[in-house]
C-alpha positions as CSV (number, residue, x, y, z in Angstrom):
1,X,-8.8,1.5,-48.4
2,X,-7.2,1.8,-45.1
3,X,-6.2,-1.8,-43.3
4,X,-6.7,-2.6,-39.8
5,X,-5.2,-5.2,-38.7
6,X,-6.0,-7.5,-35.9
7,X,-3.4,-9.5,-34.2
8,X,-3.9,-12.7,-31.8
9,X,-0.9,-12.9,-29.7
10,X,-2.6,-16.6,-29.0
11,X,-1.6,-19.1,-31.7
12,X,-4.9,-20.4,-31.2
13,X,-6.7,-20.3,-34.6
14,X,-10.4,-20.3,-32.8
15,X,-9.5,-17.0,-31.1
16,X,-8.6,-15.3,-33.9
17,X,-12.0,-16.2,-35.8
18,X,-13.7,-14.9,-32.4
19,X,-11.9,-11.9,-32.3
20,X,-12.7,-11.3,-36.3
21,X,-16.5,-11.6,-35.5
22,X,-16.1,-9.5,-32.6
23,X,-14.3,-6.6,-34.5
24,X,-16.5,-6.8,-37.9
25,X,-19.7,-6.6,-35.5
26,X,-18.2,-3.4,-33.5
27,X,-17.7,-1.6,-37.2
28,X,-19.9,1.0,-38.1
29,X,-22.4,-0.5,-41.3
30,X,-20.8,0.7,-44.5
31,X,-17.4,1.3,-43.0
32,X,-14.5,2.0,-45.6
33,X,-12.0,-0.1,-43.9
34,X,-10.3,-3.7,-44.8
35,X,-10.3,-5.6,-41.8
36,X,-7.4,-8.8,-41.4
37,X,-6.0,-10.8,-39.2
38,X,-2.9,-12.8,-38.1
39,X,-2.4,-14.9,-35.7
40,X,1.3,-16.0,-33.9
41,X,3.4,-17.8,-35.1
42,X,4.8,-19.6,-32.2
43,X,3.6,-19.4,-28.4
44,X,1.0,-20.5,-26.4
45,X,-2.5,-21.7,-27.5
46,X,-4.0,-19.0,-24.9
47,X,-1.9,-16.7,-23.3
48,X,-2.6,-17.1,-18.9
49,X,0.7,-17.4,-17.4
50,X,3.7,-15.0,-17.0
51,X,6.1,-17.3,-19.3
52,X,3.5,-17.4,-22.1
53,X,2.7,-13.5,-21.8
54,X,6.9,-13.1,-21.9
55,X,6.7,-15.4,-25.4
56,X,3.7,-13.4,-26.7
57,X,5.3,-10.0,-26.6
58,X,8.3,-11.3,-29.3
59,X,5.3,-13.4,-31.2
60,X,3.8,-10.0,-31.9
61,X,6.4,-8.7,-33.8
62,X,7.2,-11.5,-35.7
63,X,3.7,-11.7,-36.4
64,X,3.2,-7.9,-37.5
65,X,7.0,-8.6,-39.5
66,X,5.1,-11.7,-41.8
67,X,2.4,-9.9,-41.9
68,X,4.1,-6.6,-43.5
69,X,5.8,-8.6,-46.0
70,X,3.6,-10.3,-47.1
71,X,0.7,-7.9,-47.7
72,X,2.3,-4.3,-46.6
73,X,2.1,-2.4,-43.3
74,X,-1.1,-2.1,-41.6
75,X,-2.9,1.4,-41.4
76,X,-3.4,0.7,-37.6
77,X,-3.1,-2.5,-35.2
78,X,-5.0,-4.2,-32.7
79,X,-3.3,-6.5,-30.2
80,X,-5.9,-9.0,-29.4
81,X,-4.9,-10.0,-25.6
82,X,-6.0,-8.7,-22.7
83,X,-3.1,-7.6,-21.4
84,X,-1.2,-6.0,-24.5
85,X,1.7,-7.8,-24.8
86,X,4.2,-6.4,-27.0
87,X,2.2,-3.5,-27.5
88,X,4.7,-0.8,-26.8
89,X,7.5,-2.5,-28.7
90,X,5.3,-2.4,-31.6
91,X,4.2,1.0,-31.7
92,X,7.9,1.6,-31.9
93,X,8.9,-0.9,-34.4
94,X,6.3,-0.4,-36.8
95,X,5.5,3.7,-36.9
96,X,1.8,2.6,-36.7
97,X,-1.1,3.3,-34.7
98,X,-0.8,0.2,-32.0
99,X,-3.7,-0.4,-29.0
100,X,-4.4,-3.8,-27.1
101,X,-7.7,-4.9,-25.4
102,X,-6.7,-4.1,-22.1
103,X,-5.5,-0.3,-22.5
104,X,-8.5,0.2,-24.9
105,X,-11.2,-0.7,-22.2
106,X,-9.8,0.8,-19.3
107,X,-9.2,4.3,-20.7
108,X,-12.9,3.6,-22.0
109,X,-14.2,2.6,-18.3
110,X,-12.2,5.3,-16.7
111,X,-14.4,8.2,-18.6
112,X,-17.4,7.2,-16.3
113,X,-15.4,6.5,-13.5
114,X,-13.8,3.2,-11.4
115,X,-14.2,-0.5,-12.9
116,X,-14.1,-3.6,-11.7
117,X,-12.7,-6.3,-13.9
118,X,-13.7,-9.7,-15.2
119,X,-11.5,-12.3,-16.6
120,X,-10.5,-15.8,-16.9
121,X,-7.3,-17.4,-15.6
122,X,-6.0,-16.5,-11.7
123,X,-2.8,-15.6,-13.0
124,X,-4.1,-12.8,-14.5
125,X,-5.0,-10.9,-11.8
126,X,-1.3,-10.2,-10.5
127,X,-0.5,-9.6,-14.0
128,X,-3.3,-7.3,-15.1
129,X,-2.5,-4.9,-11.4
130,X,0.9,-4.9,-13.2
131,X,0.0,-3.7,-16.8
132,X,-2.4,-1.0,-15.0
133,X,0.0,0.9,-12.5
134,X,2.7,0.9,-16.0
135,X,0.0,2.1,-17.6
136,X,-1.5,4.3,-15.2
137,X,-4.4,3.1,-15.3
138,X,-4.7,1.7,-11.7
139,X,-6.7,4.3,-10.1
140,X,-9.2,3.7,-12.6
141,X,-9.2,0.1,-11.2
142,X,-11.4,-0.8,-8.0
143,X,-10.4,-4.6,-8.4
144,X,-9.4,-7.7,-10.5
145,X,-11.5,-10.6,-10.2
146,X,-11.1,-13.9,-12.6
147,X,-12.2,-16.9,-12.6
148,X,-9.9,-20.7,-11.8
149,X,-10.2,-21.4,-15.8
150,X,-8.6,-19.1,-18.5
151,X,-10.2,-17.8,-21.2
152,X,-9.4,-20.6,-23.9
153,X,-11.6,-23.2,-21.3
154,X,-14.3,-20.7,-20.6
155,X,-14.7,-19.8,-24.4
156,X,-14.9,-24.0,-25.0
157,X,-17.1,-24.5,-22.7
158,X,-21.2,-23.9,-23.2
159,X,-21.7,-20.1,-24.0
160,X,-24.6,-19.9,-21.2
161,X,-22.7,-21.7,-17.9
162,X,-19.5,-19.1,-19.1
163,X,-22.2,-16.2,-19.3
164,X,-23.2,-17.2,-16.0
165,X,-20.0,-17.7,-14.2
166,X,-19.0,-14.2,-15.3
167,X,-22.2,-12.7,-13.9
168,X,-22.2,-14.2,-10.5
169,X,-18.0,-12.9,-10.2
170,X,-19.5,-9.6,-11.5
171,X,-21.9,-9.4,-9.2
172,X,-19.7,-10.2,-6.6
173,X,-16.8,-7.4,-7.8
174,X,-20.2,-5.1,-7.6
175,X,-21.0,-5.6,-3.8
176,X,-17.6,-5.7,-2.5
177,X,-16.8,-2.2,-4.9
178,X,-20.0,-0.4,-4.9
179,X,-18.2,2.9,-6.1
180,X,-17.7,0.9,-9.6
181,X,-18.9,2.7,-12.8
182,X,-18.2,-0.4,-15.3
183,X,-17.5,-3.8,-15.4
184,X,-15.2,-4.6,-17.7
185,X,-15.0,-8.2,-19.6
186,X,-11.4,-8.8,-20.1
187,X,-10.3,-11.4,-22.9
188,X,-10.0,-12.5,-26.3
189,X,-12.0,-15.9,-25.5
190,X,-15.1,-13.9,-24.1
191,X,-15.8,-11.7,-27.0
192,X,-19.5,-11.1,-27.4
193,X,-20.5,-12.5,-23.9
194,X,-20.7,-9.1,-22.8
195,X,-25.0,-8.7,-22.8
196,X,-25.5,-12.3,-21.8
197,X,-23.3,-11.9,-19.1
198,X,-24.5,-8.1,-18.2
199,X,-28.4,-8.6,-18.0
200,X,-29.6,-7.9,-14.4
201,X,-25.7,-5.8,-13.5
202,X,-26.3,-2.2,-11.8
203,X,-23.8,-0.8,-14.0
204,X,-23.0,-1.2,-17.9
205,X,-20.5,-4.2,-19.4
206,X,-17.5,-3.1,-21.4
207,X,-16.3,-5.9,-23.6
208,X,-12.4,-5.5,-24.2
209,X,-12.5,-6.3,-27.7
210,X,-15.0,-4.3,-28.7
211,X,-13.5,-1.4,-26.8
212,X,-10.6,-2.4,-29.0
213,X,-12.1,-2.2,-32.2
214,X,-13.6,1.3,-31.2
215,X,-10.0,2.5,-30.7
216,X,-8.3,0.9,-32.8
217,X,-10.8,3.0,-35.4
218,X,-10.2,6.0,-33.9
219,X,-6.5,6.0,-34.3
220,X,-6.5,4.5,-37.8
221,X,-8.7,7.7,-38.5
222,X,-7.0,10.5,-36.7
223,X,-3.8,9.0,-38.0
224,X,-5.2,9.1,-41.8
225,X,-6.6,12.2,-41.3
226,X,-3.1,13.6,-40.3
227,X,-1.0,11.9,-43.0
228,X,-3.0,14.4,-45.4
């Protein structure tokens, strides 16, 4: 059975059961695939500053390196951070099919057209414009707008006020970028906030890590299918 793995840059041990329930709930019922995760070894708790983003790019491969030895080389990885850290170095270190959050729900949004995105953590948003024009994904980006706490805050704090926030600063990204397709949820802490947070939006809610998960398929497939 093929293995997809899912990787938490975050050495947060919460995230990683978030993004488990996130990524089981996106599979298709009766899906053939072993689903497993690790989480970093070393790092930040929540990834929301430039110095911890730096950190979590070597944490990934020394996570995907544990992870290989102890149970073999994943089929296909998911990089559980919006904002793919590591992501590229990966790819190249470990032959497999790689994606993160971030790359995974903007080449989703940019099918229908512009997004706005939604995130936690104002150091993001500098960071994020970044990741898009290497990506080249910023014309598929009408504008970046987060709220003061990160991710890791908004995910402790109650599920409704966080659901709330994110719809008002949606709402918001909506007026001032009326040409917007999608909204996109950006963030390993707000996995599954998406429809709470979407009722009552003029356009649809893509949540990152469920973007992930769909891609992170697709490449596991396409690659298996090509290994025959």
């Amino acid at each position: 059975m093929p293995r997809l793995l899912v990787l938490n840059p975050n050495t947060s041990a919460a995230v990683t059961a978030r993004l488990m329930a996130a990524v089981r709930g996106a599979l298709p019922p009766g899906d053939a695939v072993q689903v497993s995760a690790a989480t970093a070894r070393f790092g930040a708790a929540y990834i929301a500053s430039e110095t911890s983003y730096a950190v979590a790019a070597h944490a990934v491969l020394d996570a995907y390196e544990a992870d290989a030895a102890a149970h073999g080389a994943a089929d296909a990885v998911l990089v559980g951070c919006f904002g793919d850290p590591g992501v590229a170095a990966l790819r190249e270190a470990s032959g497999r099919p790689v994606i993160g959050l971030a790359e995974a729900a903007l080449r989703a949004a940019q099918a229908h057209g512009p997004c706005v995105i939604v995130t936690g953590g104002a150091a993001w948003e500098p960071m994020l414009w970044r990741f898009a024009r290497a990506w080249q994904l910023d014309a598929a980006v009408a504008g970046i707008y987060t709220l003061p706490d990160d991710g890791a805050a908004l995910a402790a704090a109650d599920a409704a006020d966080t659901a709330a926030a994110l719809h008002a600063l949606a709402q918001q990204a909506l007026q001032r970028h009326p040409e917007a397709a999608r909204v996109v949820l950006g963030g390993a802490g707000l996995a599954g906030l998406a429809g709470a947070m979407g009722k009552g939006l003029a356009v649809p809610v893509i949540d990152s890590v469920a973007a992930g998960a769909t891609a992170a398929l697709r490449l596991l497939r396409a690659d298996q299918v090509n290994a025959r």
